[in-house]
N, C-alpha and C positions, 0 to 999 in steps of 0.2 A: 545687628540687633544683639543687643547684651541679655545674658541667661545667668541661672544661678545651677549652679551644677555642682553634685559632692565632691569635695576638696580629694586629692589624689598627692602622692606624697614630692611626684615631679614639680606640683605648684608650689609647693614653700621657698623656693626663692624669691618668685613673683608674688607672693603674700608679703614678704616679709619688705620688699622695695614698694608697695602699697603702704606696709604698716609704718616703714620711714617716713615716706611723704605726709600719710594723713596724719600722725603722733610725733613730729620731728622731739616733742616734749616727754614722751612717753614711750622711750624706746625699749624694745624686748629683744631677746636673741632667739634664731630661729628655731633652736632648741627648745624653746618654752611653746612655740604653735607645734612643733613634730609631737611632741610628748601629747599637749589635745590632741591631736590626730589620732597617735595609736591609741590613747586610752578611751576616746570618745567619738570614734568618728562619724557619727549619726549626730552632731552637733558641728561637723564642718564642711562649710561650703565655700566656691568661689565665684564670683562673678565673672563669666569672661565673655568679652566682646572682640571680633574679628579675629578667634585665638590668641587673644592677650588676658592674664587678668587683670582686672583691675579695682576687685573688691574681694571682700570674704565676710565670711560670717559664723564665728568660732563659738560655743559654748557646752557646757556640763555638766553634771551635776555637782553639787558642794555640799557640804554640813551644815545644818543650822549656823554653823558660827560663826558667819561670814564668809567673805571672798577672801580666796590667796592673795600673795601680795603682788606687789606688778612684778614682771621679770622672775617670777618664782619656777620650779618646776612641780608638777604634783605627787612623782611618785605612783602617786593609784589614783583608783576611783575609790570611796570607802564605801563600804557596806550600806554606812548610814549617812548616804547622803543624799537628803531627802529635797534638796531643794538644787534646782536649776538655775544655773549662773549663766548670764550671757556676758562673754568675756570681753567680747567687741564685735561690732559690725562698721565697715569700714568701706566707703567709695572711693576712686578718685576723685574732686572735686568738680568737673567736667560732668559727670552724671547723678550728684545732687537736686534734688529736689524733680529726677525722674520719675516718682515711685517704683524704683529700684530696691530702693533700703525697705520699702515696704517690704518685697515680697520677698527680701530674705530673712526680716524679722520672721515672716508669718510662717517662715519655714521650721525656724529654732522654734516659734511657739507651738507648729505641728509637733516637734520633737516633745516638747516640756509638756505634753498633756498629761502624763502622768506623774507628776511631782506637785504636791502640796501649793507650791509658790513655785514664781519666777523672781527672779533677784538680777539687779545690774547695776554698776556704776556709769552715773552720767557725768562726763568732763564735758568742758567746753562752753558749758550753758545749755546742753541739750535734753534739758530736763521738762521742757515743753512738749518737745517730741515726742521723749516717749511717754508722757502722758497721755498721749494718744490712742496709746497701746494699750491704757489700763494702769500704769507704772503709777507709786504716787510716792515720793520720799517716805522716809524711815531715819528712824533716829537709832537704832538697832546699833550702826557700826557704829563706834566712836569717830569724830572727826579727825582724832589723831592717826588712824587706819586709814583713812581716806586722802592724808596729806600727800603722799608718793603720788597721787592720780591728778594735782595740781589744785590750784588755789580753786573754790568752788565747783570741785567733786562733790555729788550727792550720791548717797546709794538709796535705790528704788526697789520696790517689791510690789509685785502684782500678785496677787491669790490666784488661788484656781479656779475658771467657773465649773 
């Protein structure tokens, strides 16, 4: 049975052979999840089944003025960073459509209950999904910010209830 459990720093190679497979278009170097880790780690988790992982679920907080870039690192957390980013949550394909990815959304949304908004980018077309969540486009980022994240990237924001 697969669980979500706080990311540890032994799991970033098996995040990052996840982050491969499910983003073959959208690759990061393992440096860019280490660096969330130490600066946020109450925004990471992983999914693991039979002692394998085979999901995660990274996020943090950010500035009003968007998301980093893909592949970036952050440096810090800033003082004023008032809004909660979810960086990515990510399955094998194999446990899609489990309600898996549910319950590690609801984890990161545990985390962001004190932040103004939540904010994310939707690749892929899964802008349905997290509509789900509350999520509803924003025209906030330019679409020229959003090109690195592939052709019909949208960035989403959910308020706080």
């Amino acid at each position: 049975m697969a669980y979500w459990r706080p990311m540890q720093q032994r799991d970033l190679a098996d995040i990052t052979a996840v982050a491969d497979a499910v983003h073959p278009d959208l690759l990061e170097e393992q440096d860019v999840l280490e660096e969330r880790l130490r600066l946020f780690p109450d925004g990471c988790f992983v999914l693991e089944e039979e002692g394998a992982v085979v999901g995660y679920a990274v996020a943090h907080p950010i500035r009003p003025s968007g998301p980093p870039k893909l592949n970036t690192l952050l440096g810090e957390i800033p003082a004023d960073a008032l809004e909660f980013y979810i960086h990515d949550v990510a399955l094998l394909p194999h446990l899609r459509g489990s309600g898996l990815a549910r319950q590690g959304i609801e984890k990161l949304l545990s985390v962001a209950e004190n932040y103004a908004s939540v904010v994310l980018i939707s690749v892929y077309g899964t802008a349905g999904f997290w509509s789900r969540f509350g999520f509803a486009p924003s025209q906030r980022v330019p679409k020229e910010t959003l090109s690195a994240y592939g052709e019909g990237a949208i960035f989403m924001e959910k308020q706080a209830t």
